[in-house]
ROMI-870353 format. One line per field, with one value per residue (C-alpha): x, y, z; residue in three letters; chain. Coordinates in steps of 0.2 Angstrom, whole numbers, plus 5000, padded with zeros to 4 digits. Each point is the difference from the previous one (the first is absolute). Layout:
% ROMI-870353
u: [X:...]
v: [Y:...]
w: [Z:...]
type: [ala:...]
mol: [A:...]
//
This chain:
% ROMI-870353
u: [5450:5012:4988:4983:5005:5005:4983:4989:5011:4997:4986:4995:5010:4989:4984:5003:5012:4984:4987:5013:5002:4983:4994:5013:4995:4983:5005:5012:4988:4984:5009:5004:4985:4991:4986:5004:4994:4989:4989:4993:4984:5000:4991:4997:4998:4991:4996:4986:4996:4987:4998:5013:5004:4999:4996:4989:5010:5015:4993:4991:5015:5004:4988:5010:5015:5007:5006:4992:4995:5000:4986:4998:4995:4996:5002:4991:5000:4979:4988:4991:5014:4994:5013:4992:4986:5008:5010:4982:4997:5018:5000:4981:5005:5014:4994:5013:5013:5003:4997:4996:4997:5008:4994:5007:5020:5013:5004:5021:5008:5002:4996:4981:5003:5009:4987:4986:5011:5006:4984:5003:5017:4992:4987:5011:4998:5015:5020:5004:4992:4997:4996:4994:4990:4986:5004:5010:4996:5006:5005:4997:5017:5002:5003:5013:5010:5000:5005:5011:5014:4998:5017:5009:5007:4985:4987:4989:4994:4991:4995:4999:4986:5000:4989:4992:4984:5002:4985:5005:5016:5000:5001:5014:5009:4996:5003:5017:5005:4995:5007:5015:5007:4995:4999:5015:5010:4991:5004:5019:5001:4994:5011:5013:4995:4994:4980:4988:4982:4986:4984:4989:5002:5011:5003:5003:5001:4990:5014:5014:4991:4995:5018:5007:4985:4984:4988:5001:5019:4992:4994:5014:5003:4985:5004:4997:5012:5014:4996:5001:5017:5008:4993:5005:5018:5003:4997:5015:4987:4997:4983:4996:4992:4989:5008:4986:4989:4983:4988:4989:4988:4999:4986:4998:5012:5000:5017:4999:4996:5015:5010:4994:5003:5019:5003:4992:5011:5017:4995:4998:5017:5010:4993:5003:5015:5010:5017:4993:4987:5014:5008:4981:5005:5009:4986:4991:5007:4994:5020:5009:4993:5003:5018:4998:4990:5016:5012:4992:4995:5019:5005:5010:4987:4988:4984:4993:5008:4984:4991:5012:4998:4982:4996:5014:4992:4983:5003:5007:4985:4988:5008:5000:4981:4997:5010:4988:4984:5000:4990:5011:4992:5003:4990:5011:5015:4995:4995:5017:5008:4987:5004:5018:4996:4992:5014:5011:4984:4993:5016:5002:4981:5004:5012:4987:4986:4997:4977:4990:4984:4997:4983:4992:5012:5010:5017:5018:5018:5002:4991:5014:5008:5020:5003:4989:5006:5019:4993:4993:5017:5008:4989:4999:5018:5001:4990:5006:5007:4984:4993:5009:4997:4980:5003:5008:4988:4985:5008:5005:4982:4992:5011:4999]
v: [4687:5011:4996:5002:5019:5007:4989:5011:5017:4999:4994:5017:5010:4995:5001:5019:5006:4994:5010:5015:4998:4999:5015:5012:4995:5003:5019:5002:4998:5009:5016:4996:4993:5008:4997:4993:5014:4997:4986:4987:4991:4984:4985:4992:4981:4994:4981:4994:4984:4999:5011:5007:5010:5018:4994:5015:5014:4994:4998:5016:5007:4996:5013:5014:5001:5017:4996:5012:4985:4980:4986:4987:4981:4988:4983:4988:4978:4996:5013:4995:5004:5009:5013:5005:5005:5014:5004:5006:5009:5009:5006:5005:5010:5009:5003:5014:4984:4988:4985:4982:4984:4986:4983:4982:4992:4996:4983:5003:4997:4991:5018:5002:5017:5004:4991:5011:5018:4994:5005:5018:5000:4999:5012:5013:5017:5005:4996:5005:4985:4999:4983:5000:4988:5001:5002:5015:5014:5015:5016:5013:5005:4981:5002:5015:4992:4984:5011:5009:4984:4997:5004:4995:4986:4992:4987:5001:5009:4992:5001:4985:5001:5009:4992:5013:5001:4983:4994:4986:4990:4990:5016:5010:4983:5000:5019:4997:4988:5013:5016:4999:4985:4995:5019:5005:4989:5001:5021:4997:4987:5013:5014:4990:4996:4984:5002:4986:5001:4999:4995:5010:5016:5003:5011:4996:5006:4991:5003:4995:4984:4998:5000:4988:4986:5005:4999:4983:4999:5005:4980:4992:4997:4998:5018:5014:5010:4987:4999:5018:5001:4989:5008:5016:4997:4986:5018:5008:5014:5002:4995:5017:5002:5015:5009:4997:4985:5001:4994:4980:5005:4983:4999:4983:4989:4979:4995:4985:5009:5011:4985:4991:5015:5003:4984:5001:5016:4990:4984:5010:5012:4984:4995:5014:5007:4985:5011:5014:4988:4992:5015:5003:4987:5012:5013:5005:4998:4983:4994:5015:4999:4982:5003:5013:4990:4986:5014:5004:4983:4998:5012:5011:5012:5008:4993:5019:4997:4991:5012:5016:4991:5000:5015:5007:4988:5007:5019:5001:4992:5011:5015:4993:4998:5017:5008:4993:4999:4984:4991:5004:4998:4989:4984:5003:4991:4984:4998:5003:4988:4986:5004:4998:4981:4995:5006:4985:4988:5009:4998:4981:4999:5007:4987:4987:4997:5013:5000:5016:5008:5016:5008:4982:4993:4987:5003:4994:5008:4985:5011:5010:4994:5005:4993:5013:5013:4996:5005:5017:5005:4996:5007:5017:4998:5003:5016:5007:5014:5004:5000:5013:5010:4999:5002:5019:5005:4995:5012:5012:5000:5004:5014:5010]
w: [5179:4990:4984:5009:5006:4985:4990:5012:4998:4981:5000:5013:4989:4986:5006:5004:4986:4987:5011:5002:4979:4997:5013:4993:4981:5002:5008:4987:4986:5006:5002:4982:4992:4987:4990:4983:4985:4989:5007:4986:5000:5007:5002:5017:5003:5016:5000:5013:5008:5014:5013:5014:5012:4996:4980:4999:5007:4991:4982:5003:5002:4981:4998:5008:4992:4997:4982:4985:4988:5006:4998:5012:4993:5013:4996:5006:4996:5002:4998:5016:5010:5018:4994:4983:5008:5011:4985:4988:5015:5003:4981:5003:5012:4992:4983:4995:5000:4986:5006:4994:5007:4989:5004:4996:4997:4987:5009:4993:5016:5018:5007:5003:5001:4982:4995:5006:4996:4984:4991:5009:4994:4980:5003:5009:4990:5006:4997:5019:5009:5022:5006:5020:5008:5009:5018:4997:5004:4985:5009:4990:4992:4996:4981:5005:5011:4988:4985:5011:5000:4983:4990:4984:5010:5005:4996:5013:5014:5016:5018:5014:5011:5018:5011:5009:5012:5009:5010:5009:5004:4984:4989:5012:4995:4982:5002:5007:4988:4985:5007:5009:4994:4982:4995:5009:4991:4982:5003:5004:4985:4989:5008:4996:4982:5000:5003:4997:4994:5009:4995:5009:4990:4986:4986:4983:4983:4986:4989:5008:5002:4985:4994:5012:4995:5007:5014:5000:5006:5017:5001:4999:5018:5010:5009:4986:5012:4999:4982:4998:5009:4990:4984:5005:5006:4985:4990:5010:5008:5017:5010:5013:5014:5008:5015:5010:4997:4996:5017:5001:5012:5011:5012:5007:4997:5004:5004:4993:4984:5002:5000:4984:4992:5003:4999:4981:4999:5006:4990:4982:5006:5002:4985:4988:5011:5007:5004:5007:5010:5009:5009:5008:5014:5007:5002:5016:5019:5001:4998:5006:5017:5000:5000:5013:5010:4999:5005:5012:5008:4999:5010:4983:5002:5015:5001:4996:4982:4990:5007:4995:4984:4998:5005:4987:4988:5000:5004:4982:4993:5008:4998:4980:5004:5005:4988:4986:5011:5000:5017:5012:5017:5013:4993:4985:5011:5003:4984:4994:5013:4995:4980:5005:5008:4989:4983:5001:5001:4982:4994:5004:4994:4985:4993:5004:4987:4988:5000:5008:4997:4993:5001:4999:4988:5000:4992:5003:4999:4988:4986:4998:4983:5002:4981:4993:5012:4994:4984:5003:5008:4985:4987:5008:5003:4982:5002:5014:4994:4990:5016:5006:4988:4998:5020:4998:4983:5014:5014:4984:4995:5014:5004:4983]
type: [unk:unk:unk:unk:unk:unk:unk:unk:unk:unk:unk:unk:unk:unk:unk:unk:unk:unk:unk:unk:unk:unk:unk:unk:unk:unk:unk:unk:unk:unk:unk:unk:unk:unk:unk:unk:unk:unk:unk:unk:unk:unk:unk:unk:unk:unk:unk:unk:unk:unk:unk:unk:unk:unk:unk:unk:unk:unk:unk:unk:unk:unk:unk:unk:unk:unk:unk:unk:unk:unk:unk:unk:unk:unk:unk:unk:unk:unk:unk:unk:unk:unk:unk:unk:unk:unk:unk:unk:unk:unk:unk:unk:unk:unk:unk:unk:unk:unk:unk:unk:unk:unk:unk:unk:unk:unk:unk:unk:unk:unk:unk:unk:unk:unk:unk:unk:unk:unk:unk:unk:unk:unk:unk:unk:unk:unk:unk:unk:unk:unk:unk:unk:unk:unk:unk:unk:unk:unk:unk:unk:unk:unk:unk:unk:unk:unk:unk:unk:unk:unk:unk:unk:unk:unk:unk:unk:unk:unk:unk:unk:unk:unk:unk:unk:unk:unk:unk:unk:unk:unk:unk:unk:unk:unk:unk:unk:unk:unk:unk:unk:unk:unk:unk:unk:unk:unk:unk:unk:unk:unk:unk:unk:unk:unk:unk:unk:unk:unk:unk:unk:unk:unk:unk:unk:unk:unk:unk:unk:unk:unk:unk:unk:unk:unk:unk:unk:unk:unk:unk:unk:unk:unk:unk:unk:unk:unk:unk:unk:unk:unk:unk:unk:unk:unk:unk:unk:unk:unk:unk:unk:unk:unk:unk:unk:unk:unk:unk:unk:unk:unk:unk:unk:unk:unk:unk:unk:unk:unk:unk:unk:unk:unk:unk:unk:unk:unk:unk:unk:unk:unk:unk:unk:unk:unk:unk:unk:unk:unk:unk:unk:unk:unk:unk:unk:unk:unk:unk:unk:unk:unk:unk:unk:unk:unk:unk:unk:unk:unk:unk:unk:unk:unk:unk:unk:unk:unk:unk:unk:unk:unk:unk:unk:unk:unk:unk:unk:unk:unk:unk:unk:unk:unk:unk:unk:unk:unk:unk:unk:unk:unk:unk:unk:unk:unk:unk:unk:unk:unk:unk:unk:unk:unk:unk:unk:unk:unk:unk:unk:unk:unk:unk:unk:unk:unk:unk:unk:unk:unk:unk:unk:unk:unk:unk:unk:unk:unk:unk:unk:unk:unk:unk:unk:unk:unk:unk:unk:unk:unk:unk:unk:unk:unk:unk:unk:unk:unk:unk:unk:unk:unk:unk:unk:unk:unk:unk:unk:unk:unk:unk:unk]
mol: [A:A:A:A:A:A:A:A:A:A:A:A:A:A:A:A:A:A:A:A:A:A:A:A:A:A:A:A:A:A:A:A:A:A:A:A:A:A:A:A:A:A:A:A:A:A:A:A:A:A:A:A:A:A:A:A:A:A:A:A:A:A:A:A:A:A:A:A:A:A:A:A:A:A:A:A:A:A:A:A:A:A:A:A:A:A:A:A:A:A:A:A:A:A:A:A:A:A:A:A:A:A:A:A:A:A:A:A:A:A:A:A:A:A:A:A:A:A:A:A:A:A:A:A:A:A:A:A:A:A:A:A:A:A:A:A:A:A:A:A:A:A:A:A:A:A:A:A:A:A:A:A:A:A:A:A:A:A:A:A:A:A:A:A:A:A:A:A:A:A:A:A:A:A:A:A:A:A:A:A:A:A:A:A:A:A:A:A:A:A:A:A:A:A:A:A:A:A:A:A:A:A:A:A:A:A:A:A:A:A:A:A:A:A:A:A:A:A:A:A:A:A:A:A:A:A:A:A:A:A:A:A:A:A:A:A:A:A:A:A:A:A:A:A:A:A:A:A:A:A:A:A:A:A:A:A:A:A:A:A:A:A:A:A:A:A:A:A:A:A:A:A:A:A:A:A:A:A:A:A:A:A:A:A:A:A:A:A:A:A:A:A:A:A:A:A:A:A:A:A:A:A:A:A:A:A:A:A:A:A:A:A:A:A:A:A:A:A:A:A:A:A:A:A:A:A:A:A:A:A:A:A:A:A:A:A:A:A:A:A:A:A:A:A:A:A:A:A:A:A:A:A:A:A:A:A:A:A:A:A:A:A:A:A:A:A:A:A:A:A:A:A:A:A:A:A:A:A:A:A:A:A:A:A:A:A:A:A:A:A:A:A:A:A:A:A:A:A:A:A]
//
């Protein structure tokens, strides 16, 4: 019983100290921030497949960037493409924009989308290259705050999604699953130095790039954020994050959707990540308030404790929630609680079989290829501190 008290005290104790670290971060740094000086042109990559929710207001967005000089190329696979259509008429309508539509794919990977962006990638005007899908929505200091991270120690700079505007019960669960939890913990990891990508938006510079073996590097593992991780740490620079992610409008959610897609997210984590996968069973209430549910059935504790517990449990995460405005009312709640249930079932899933579906395709965790991986460590192993280097002159160049 001994063991079971003090799992669910650390366990408590973790839950709040990362939200505490995370809340006093983000104050820390916005009295702080500052926007980087002077501001170089760059290129923006926003790849499309199909329509959405929100697909309009969110690439429309692309449009409104406060950033004195940036082109925007949309990618898209097949011209007829539902998407491409809105596109013309995006670009139509804001003429004073540079702005193509690139159609077609460099089948070079097990990612469809490298496949569709790397065409972008080669026609980018620019060296300072943003990459954001199409269901976020760019507020309109994106490239600053992106820039903003960007130091001599760094080889890339990205944001996770914050599910925001949920309409139903699946998207307050896909939004709990985005905000306080996967974001939460991807904002402490880079407040503590050890960020990961994320694909959804990311910074990079063409350069840097260039010089640790190209574009192409981002297909070696079937996530181009994994990929880029590895690449970027293999280097010996660090992958950043922006203080405050940038908003997924969600709409409708189905739940079962919601599902597939973690469990894609898990599957290619454990894939690419094995070690750092294996502490994620310990995530979530689900097994804290299993102990405190036994204490308390035992008679060690009162039966008042699980739900002392609980409530302690999620009052850190909503405060957490509020603090970055993230959904935050009541339906928020349950959401969270189911999330939690079902965290040591995505973990068991995860182990078994390795097949999902991404945007219609089928693809498979098994497409990773760890031989060539190994290989890429140790060949920018061997210029990694050329790396570094090329890393300050960017920073240097920017600033002079």
């Amino acid at each position: 019983m001994t063991l079971l008290i003090w799992f669910a005290a650390l366990a408590l104790f973790a839950q709040l100290a990362s939200i505490a670290f995370v809340i006093a971060v983000k104050q820390r740094h916005r009295k702080r921030e500052s926007h980087p000086a002077p501001r170089p042109p760059v290129t923006l990559i926003r790849p499309i497949c199909g329509l959405e929710n929100n697909l309009e207001r969110c690439l429309a967005s692309s449009f409104k960037l406060d950033w004195p000089a940036y082109e925007i190329l949309f990618c898209v696979a097949k011209a007829d493409d539902p998407a491409a259509a809105l596109v013309r008429r995006l670009m139509a309508e804001h003429p004073h924009i540079a702005a193509r539509l690139l159609v077609g794919e460099d089948l070079f990977s097990a990612n469809p989308k490298m496949n569709n962006v790397v065409k972008g990638w080669r026609s980018a005007r620019h060296d300072w290259i943003v990459m954001t899908d199409s269901n976020v929505l760019m507020p309109s200091d994106t490239i600053d705050r992106m820039m903003a991270r960007w130091d001599g120690e760094t080889g890339l700079v990205c944001s996770p999604p914050a599910g925001t505007e949920p309409e139903n019960f699946g998207a307050h669960l896909e939004s709990a699953w985005l905000d306080s939890f996967q974001a939460r913990w991807q904002l402490f990891a880079d407040a503590a130095g050890f960020g990961f990508a994320q694909g959804k938006s990311m910074l990079f510079s063409r350069q840097l790039i260039t010089h640790l073996g190209g574009f192409e590097r981002l297909g070696e593992e079937v996530a181009e954020d994994a990929a880029a991780t590895i690449l970027i740490r293999s280097a010996g620079l660090n992958v950043r994050l922006v203080h405050e992610p940038f908003p997924q409008p969600l709409g409708e959610r189905d739940i079962a959707a919601v599902w597939k897609r973690q469990l894609r997210w898990a599957r290619l984590r454990r894939a690419s990540f094995p070690l750092y996968f294996l502490p994620e069973i310990f995530t979530g209430a689900a097994l804290p308030m299993a102990a405190m549910i036994t204490l308390a059935a035992t008679g060690t504790l009162p039966l008042a404790a699980p739900f002392v517990y609980l409530a302690a449990w999620y009052a850190g995460e909503l405060m957490l929630a509020r603090a970055y405005g993230w959904p935050s009312g009541w339906r928020i709640l349950p959401a969270m609680l189911i999330r939690d249930l079902l965290l040591p079932a995505l973990f068991v899933t995860a182990w078994f079989g390795s097949g999902f579906e991404w945007r219609g395709n089928a693809m498979t965790v098994a497409d990773n290829d760890n031989g060539r991986t190994a290989r890429i460590r140790q060949a920018v192993a061997r210029t990694r501190d050329k790396a570094r280097e090329k890393a300050r002159a960017l920073v240097a160049a920017r600033t002079h």
